[in-house]
Every structure is written in C-alpha cells, then in structure tokens.
N, C-alpha and C positions, 0 to 999 in steps of 0.2 A: 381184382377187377371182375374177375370169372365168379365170384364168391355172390358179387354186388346184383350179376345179372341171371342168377340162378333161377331165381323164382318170381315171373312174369305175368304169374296168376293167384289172384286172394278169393277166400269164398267167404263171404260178409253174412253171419246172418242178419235176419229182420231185424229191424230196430236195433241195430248196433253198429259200434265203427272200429276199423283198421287203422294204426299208424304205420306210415313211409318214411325210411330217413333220407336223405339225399345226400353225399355227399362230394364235397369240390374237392380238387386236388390240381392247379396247373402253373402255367407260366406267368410271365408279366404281360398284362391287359387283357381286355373287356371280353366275357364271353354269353353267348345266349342260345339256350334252347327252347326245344316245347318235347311236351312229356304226353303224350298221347294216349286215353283210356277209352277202352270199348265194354257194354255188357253183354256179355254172351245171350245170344237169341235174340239181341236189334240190331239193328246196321246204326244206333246213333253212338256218335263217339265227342268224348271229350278233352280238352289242347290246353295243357298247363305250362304257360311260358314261364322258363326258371332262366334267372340272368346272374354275374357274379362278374367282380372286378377282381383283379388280383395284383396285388402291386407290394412295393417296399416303403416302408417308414421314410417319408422324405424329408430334408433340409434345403434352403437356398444354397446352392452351388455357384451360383454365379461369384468369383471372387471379389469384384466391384461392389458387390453390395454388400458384403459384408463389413465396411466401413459408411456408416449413416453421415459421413461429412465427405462428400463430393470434392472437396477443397482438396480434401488426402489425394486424390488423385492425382496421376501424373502418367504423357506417355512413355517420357525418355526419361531416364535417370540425369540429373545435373551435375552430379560427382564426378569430377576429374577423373579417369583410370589412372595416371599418376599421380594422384592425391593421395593413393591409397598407399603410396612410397612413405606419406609422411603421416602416418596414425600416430608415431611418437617418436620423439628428439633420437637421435641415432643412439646415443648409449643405451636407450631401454629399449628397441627395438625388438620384436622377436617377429620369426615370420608369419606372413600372412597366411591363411588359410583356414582351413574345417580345426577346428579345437578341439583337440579329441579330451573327453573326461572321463575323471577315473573316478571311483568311489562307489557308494552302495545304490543300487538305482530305485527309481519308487516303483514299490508293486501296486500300487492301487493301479496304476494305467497300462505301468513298460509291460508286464503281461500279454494283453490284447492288444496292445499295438504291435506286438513282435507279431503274432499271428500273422498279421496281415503286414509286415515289414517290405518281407518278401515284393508282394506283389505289387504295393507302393511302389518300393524302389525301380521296379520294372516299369511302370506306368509314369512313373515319373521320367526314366530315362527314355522312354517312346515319346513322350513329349517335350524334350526338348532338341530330339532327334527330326521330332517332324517339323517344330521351330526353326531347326538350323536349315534343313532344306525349304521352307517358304524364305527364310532370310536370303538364302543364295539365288534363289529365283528372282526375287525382289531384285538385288546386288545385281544379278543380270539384265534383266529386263531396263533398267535405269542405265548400266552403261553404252546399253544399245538404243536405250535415249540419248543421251548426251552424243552421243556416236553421229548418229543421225541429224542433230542436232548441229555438229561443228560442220560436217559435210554441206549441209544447208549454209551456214554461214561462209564458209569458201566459196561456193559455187553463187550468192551472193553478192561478193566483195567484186570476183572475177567481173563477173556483168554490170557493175556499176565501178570501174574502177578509175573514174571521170571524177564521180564525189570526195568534199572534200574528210579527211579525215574525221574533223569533228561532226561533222552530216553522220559519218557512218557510225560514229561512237553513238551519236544520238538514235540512230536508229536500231542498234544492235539493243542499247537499253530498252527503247519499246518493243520489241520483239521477245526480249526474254531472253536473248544469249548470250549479252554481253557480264562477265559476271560483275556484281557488284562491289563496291571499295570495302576494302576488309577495313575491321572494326577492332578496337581491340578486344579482346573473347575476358568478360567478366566471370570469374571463377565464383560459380555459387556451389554448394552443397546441399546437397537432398536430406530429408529430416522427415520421417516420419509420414513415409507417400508411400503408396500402394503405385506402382510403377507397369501400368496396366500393357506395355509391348513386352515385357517378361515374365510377368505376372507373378513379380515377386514384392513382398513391402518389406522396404527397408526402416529400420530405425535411424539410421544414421551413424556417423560418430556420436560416441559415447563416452567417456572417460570412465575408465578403466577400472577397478580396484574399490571404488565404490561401497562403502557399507552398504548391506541389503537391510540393517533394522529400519522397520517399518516398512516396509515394499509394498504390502497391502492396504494401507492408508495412503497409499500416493503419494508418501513424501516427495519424489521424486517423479514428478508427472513426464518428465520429454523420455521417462524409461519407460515408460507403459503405455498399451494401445489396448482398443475396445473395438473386439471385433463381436460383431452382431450373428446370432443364429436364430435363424427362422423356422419354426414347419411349417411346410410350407403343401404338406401331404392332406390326406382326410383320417388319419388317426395319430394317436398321441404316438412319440417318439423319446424314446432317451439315451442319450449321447454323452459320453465318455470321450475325455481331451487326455492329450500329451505328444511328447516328441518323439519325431522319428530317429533323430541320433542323442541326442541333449538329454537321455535320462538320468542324469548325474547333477544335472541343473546348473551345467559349469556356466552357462551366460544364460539360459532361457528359462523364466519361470511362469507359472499358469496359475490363473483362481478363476470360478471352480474347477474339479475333477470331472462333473458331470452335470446335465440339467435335464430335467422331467418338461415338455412342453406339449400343452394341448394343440390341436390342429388348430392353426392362424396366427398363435401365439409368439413372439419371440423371447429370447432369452440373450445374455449377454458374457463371454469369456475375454477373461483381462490376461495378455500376455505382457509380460515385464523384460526386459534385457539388463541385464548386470553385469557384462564383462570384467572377468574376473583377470585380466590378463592384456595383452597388446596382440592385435590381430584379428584377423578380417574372419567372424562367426555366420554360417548359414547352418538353417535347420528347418526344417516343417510342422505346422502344429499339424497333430493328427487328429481328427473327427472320427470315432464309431460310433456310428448309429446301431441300435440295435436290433435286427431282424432286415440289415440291409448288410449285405456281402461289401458293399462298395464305399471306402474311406472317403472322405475328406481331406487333400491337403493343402494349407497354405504356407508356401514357401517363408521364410522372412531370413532377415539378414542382418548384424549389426557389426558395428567396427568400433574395437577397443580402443582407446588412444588417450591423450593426456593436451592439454595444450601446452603451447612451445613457444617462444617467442625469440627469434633472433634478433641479436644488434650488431649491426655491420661495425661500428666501432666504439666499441667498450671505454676506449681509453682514446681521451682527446688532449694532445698536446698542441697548444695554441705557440711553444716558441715563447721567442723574446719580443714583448712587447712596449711603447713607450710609454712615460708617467702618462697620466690624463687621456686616454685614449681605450678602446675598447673594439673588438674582434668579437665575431661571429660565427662559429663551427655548428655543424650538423649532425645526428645520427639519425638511420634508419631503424624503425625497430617493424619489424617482418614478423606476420604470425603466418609460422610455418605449418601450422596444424590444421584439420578440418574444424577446428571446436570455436566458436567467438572465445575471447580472455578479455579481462580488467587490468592494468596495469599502474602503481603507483609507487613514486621514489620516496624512498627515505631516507631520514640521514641528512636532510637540507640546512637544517638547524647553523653549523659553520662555514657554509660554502656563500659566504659574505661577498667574496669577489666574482661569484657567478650566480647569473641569470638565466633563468631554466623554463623555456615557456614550451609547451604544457609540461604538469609535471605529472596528470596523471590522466587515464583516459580508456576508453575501449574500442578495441580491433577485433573485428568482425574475421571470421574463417578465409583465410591465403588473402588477407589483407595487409598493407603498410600502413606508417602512417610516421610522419618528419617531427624531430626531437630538436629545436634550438639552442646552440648554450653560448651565453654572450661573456666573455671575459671583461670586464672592468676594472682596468691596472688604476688605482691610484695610489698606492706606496711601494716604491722599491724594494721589491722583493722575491724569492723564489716560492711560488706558491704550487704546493702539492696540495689534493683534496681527493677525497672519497664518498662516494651516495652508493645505493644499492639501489635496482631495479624490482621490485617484486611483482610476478607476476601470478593471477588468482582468476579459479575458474568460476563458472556458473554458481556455484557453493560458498562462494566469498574464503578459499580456501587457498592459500596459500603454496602454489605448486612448482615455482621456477623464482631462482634468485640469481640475478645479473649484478656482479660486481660493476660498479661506475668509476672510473680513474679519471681526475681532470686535473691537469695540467699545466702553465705556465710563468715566466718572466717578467714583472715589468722592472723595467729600467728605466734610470735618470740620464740624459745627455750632458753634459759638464764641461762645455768648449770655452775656454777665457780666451776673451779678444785684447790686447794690450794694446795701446798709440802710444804716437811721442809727443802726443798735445799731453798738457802738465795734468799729472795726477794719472794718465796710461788711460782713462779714458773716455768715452763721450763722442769718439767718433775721428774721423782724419781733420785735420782744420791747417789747411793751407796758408789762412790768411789772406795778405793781398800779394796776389802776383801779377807782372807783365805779358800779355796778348803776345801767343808766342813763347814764351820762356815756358821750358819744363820741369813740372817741381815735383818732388819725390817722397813720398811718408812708406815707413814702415808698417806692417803692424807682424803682431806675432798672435800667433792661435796655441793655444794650451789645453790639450784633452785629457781633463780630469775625470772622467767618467771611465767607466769599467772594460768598455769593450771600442775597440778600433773605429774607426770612422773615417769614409772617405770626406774629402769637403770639392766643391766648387762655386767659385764666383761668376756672377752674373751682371752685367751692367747695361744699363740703358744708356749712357752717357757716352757720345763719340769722343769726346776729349778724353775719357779715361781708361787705361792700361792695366793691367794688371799680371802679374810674374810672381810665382806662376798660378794661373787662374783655376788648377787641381792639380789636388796631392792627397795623400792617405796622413789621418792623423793618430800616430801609433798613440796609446796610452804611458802614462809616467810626465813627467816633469822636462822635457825636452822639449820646447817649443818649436814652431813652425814659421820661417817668419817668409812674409810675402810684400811684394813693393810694390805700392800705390801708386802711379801717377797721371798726372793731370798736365796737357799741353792744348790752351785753348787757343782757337783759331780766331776768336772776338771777344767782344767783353763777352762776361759771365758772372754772376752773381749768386751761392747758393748759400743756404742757413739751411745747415742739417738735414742737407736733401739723404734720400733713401733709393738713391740710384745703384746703389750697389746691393747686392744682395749675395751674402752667406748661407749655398744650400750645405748642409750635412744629410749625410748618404748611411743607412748601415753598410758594414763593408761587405758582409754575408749577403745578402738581398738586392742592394745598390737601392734601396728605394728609400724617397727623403723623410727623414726625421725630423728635421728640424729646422726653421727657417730663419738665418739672424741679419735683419739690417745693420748696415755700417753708412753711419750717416758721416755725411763729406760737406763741408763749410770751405767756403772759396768765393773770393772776387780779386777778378781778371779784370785790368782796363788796359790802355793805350797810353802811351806819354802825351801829355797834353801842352802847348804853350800859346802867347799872341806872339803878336808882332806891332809893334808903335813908330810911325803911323800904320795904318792898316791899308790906305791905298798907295803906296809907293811913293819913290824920293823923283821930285822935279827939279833939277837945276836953274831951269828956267833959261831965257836967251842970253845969251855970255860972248862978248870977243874973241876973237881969236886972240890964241896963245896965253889965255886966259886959265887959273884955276881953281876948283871952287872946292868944300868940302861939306860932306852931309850924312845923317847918323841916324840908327835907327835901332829899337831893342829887340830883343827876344826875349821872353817873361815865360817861366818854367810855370805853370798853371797843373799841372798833375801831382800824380802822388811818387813818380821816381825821375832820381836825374838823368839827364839824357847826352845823347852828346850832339853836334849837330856839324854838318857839311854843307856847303854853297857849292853849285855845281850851277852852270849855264845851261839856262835853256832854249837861249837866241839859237844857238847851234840843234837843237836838236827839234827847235819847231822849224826850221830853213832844211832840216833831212839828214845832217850830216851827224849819222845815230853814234857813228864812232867817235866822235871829238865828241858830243855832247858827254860819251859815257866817259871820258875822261877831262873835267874839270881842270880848268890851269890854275897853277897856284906858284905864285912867284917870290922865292926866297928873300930874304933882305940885303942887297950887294948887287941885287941882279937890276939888269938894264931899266931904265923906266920907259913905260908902256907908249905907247905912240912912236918909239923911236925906229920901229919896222925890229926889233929883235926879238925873236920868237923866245914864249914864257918858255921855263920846265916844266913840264909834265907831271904829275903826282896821283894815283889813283886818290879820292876822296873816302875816307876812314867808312867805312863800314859801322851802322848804330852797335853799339855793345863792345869793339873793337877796347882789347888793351893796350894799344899803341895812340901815342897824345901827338898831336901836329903843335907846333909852335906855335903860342898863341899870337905872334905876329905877321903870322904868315898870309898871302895876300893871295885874291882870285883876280886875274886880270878878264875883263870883258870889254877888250876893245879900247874906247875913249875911258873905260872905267877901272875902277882899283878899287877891291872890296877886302878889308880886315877886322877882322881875322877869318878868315876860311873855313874855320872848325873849332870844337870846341866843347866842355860842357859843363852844363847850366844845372846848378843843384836845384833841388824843390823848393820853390820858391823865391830863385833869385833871378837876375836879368842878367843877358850877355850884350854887349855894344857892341854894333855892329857899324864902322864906321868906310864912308862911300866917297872915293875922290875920283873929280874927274875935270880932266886935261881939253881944253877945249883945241883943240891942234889939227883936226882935221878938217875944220871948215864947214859941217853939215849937221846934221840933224844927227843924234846919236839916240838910240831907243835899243833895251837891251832889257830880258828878259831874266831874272835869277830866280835861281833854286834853290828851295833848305832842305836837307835831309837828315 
C-alpha cells in the first residue's frame, strides 16, 4: 500500500502523456471515490470519481426455488414417524438411520467438498440448533395459548352456568374452544416434496435393491429429482456438485459434476436415490461455487424398503358344511409398507368349489382392503385346496408370495323316517277314529349319515303329542323310535297335513340342518244315530187300570257302534240332580211299577264301557216301563226300543227320557 502512494507527483512533458494504474483490493459491496489532480502554479484542480463493486459468483439459495414445480412443495411432512417402523417385513429389517458406505469415493468432487466439509457441517448443525429453539418458543407461546384459552372457557361456563348444555356446546364451537370430533387420521406418505418447515426434500420410500442400469435415462423417474441452479449474480459462475457423506454412492447419485453458467442463466443437476439396503438415508447435495467461500447445501432424504403385504388369515377353514348350501369367510389383506403394491392370486384353475371375489387388485401405502371366499358344498366331500397370493411392486415385479390354504366339509344328512302305514312310509295315517279316543302311531328315525344329529319336533296341532319331542340321533343302524298321538276333542279331518315338523340340529353347533315334514291323515267324527218316530211316544187318553204298549228305534247312522243308556230326565229338569244322575232300571222278577215299590238302582253303563246290561232290562219312569235300558247298536243296525204304560194313577202322565 506504502509502495501504491509513494509517488504523488508526474512531470508530463509537452505534448505527451503518463499512464496511472489504479488498483482495487476489498470486501463485499459497493465502494466509491474521487481522485483529485492539481497543476502546479494554478489553484485549478481536477475530481476523477472511481467507483468499484466487489462481490462473490452468486447462485439462487433460496431452497424453494430450486424445484420449478411449486406442487413439490409441502410445510409438514405426511409420513407417519411410526411408518418408518415399517420400511420392510420384519425378517429383512435392518436399522434405521445415516448408511454409512464403504468403497472407493469419487475424486472428481469428494475433494473440494471435504475442504469445506468442515464448516458445512457446523453450519448445518447452527441451523438446526436455532430451528429447535424457534420450535420450543413456537411449542411455548401456543401452550400459553391454549392456556389462556381454557381459563377463559371456565370463567365462562361459571357465569353462564343457567345455560343449557347444548347452548354452551354450541357456543364454545363458535368461539373456537370447543375442540372438534376427531376424524379418523388417513395415513398418507410424502413422495417427492421439498418440506419447506425443515427444509429438507424427501424422496420418499423407495424400494430398495433396485438395479441402477440405466439411472441416467430415467428409467426410473419417482428415483430422481430436478433441482434447478440459477446465477443469479452479474458474472459467470461455475459450480461443482456432490455429497457431503454419500461419496461412495451407496443411495445418492448426481449428473452433472459441474455446470459453467452465464449471469441470468440457469442450469439444471439431476439427483437420483437408489437405496441399496433397508433403512432410513439423509445426506446433502453440496454446491461449490467457485471464487465463493460459501456452499450450497440441500438436505434430502430417502427410505429403503420393499413392499409387504399382510393377510390376517392365510388359511380359511369353513368347517362342516351342508350338501347344496354355501358359506362366506373373509381375509384381510393389509399393506404394511410406505410403498403402493399390485396383488394377484394364482393357482384358481382347481378351486371349483370356491368363489373368490376380487381376485386381484391394488393397495395403496398402510392401506386394506377385504378378500371374500364363498364355499359352495355340492358333493359330499372333504375338500382341501391351495392359491398363492402374489404380491408385485411398481416394477410389475414379483416381490412377496402368500401361501393361500382353503378349507372344508360338505356333508349329506341321511335321516330315514319309517311308519306303520303299509310299505313304512308316506306319512302317520290314522284313519277313522272316534271324537275323544286316543290313537297312537309309531314312527322310528334312522341316521344314516356320517355325523350325529340332534332332532326335534314341532307341531301346530293341539290334538297332537309327541314322546319324546327331542333326542340325539347317534349314527349306525339303531333306530330311534318316537310315539305319535292324536286325541281330538271334535271332528277332524286331515289328508296329509304338514302339521308336524322334523327339525334336525348339527349336534356340534345346535343349528338346523334340515327340515323334514311328517304328514298325518286322520278323520275324527262322533257316533251318529236317529230315532223313529222323531217327536215322541203319545198314548193318548186311556181308562183307568188300563195298558197300553209303544215302540220306537234307534238307527246307528255313523261310522262306529255305539252303546247307548236311558236315563230320566223328568227328575232332573224338577231339580233333583241326584236321582236324575242315577237312572232306575228294574230287573226281570222285580215288582211292577205303579205298585208304590221302589225300582233298584243301577248306575247307567258309561259309552265305551266293557260291561253289557241285559238286554231285557227295564227303565221305570213312573206310569212308564222302558226296554231295554241299554245296549249296543252296530253300524248300521237298529235297536227297539219298546215303552209300556200302566194307566193306574188316574192323571196326566208326561215324562221326559234320556239316551246316552
């Protein structure tokens, strides 16, 4: 400098000239002087402004811009932090974190970026030091919001605490402090976003293992990104790329090395991610400019992994099912991984008795998605079967194979019903029975089929019984037999009714197999007959001591014979219930009637009764003498009934009789 300002005086001759050199030498930005000349022996002087900028080869720094798609942007990351649990299926697992590589590094760059490694690294960990203390201010300042925030809402509630609840629900949501209904939280995955609150870009998951040929034609575009470099200075610049740990190229690779750009110009460097491995990759591209002290670095990030697909059940056993009938099972198939997958089964070709809707399909990153598999028994039989699930990533490549196991039984039910109507069977067939009388059918049940079975009956019919109405029907040749009966309380008439019902039960489940009607034929009537004449016997006016005699039928008119009794009912329309309930009947030898000698007594036979009264035995009624008292009258025959009477009391005789 002492050297520069030595000599402050030139002696010019006439018509000639001196050169000045001037030389700059300073810091960053604008400087200006003026350089002041006098000629010896004037007072005039002259003012040479010299001005000079001084600055470094500049690039765009702003990290945002260095991606020309705005889209790339993002402020929060949307990757689960427990996502990163599941980069890949737990048997290939390795851990997460920085990948260190080994191998030969490239000298074209790791060179001068070691240079300035150093002071990178420091700058980079000042910056995310002063990151974590704005985040904790942030972290503060917000819960001494919310803080304030709930105090307000107490103090609130307290002075309105008249309203009713739903007022203050609705009021707390206009206010803002009421929180809102949770949501279920949709698990997305970040891809390929510049994540501008940490101002790191992530590639995303990647799968892992990846062949690198062709990298530089793109084969492989969601592995490569295009970050934009600008000068953005007033002279030309050139800039030299690489990493600040990754010079081994174990996940991160770069094209070009370097780029010559005039002022305004930009150029463009392609980084690639090729996880060679499982596990979570950061690193920095590094920028040298050259004749600038000061790097460039853009953080980025990418995560190795594979995709994965669980099935919550691999193996579906549907059990014993019936012929003609068909079941429904489900699996879940779960993609456990950050990566979308394809999935399709194969091996369908034989699984004839099963229905498989979808059979192939794609699941998108920590998605599900429901597998149906319908079993369709129509031949008795044990039915084993096998598919495989394959599952295939972005690549149409083949990466996960799921054994498929399905499963089950169908079975025949084989219950013989036997009757003791001719030929065993067709159903119960009573026939004709008597209103009242109870009549009794067998039947026996035979479980031919393979496996046990509860049974029970069911009947709509109040007349009918059944003993016993459940039981278990073991298998083998050992019938079951059960007793039908029928006691109707009027007529009845059925042709093959389906009033009964046969459930069959598995005996494992208790739930009905099988449904078998037992049809029941039956008619129930009453004993039917007349009587001739139909309006009663008149003697007519007769003398005393006079006797007369007079007859009258009874015509069996039904379909069973019957038996029948005379009983008085003079006596028991006059009140006297006792004598009416016992009918006189007066033996042959015993006194005749009118003489004041009281008949014998004899209760009157009871309908059905196996005991037979003498068919000359007589009903005294007073002035009257009726025989025979009882008696019975086959289908279609007549009984005489014949009526004498004694005219010996002098009066009017009128006398009521009963048949039973």
């Amino acid at each position: 400098k002492s050297e520069c300002l030595a000599e402050t005086r030139w002696v010019i001759p006439a018509q000639s000239a001196i050169s000045l050199v001037l030389v700059f030498c300073g810091q960053s930005g604008q400087y200006s002087k003026k350089l002041r000349f006098g000629i010896v022996g004037t007072s005039r002087e002259f003012d040479l402004p010299v001005t000079a900028v001084a600055c470094f080869p500049q690039i765009q720094r702003e990290l945002t811009s260095l991606l020309g798609d705005k889209k790339k942007l993002r402020n929060v990351s949307s990757t689960p932090a427990a996502a990163l649990l599941l980069l890949v299926p737990p048997a290939e697992a390795a851990p997460a974190g920085n990948q260190k590589a080994s191998g030969k590094k490239d000298t074209s760059s790791s060179s001068k970026a070691a240079a300035v490694a150093d002071k990178a690294a420091q700058d980079e960990k000042d910056r995310l030091e002063r990151e974590r203390l704005e985040k904790e201010q942030q972290q503060q300042a917000e819960r001494e919001r919310l803080e304030k925030q709930r105090s307000e809402k107490r103090e609130s509630e307290q002075a309105n605490s008249t309203f009713s609840k739903s007022k203050m629900k609705t009021m707390s949501l206009l206010a803002g402090t009421a929180k809102p209904p949770k949501k279920a939280a949709e698990a997305s995955v970040t891809r390929k976003q510049f994540i501008v609150s940490t101002g790191v870009y992530e590639f995303g998951p990647l799968v892992f293992g990846k062949p690198r040929d062709g990298w530089q034609q793109l084969k492989h575009p969601e592995h490569a990104e295009h970050f934009r470099i600008s000068n953005v200075g007033s002279m030309p610049v050139e800039c030299e790329f690489g990493f600040l740990k990754d010079n081994a190229q174990a996940c991160f690779l770069l094209s070009p090395a370097s780029l010559k750009l005039p002022p305004g110009e930009s150029g463009q460097v392609t980084v690639w991610a090729y996880p060679r491995t499982a596990g979570l990759f950061d690193d920095s591209l590094v920028c040298l400019v050259k004749d600038n002290p000061e790097p460039l670095l853009v953080p980025v990030t990418a995560a190795g992994t594979k995709p994965f697909l669980d099935v919550d059940k691999p193996t579906l056993e549907f059990g014993r099912l019936l012929i003609n009938s068909t079941d429904t099972l489900s699996m879940l198939l779960s993609n456990k991984s950050l990566l979308p997958l394809s999935w399709k089964l194969a091996g369908l070709e034989g699984l004839t008795e099963f229905a498989i809707s979808p059979v192939a399909g794609a699941i998108d990153a920590l998605k599900s998605e429901q597998l149906s598999v319908t079993f369709d028994a129509r031949v008795a039989a044990v039915v084993k079967k096998a598919a495989k699930l394959e599952v295939r990533d972005s690549d149409n490549n083949v990466v996960q194979t799921v054994p498929i196991a399905l499963g089950g039984e169908c079975y025949a039910v084989q219950v013989e019903l036997q009757y003791q109507t001719k030929g065993g069977s067709g159903g119960c067939n009573f026939g004709l029975v008597r209103v009242s009388d109870e009549v009794k059918q067998q039947v026996l049940l035979k479980n031919k089929g393979k496996y046990a079975l509860n049974y029970r009956f069911t009947t709509t019919a109040k007349a009918c019984s059944i003993s016993p109405a459940d039981g278990q029907l073991a298998t083998g040749d050992k019938p079951v037999t059960v007793t039908v009966s029928y006691k109707c309380t009027g007529e009845l008439e059925l042709k093959e009714a389906e009033d009964i019902q046969l459930l069959l039960l598995d005996a494992a489940s208790g739930q009905v197999v099988q449904k078998l009607p037992v049809r029941v034929s039956l008619r129930a009537v009453y004993s039917k007959y007349s009587l001739s004449p139909e309006r009663g016997i008149n003697f007519g006016p007769m003398a005393c001591g006079l006797k007369a005699q007079r007859s009258f039928t009874i015509t069996n008119t039904g379909d069973f014979e019957f038996r029948f009794a005379l009983s008085d009912l003079s006596t028991r329309l006059r009140g006297d219930a006792s004598a009416a309930d016992q009918p006189a009947v007066v033996a042959p030898g015993a006194d005749k009637p009118g003489t004041g000698a009281k008949p014998a007594a004899k209760a009157a036979p009871a309908a059905g009764a196996s005991a037979k009264k003498p068919a000359d035995s007589k009903l005294v009624l007073r002035d009257f003498a009726v025989s025979p008292a009882s008696g019975v009258v086959g289908v279609g025959q007549t009984a005489k009934i014949v009526v004498d009477y004694s005219a010996d009391s002098g009066s009017q005789s009128l006398e009521t009789l009963g048949i039973d």
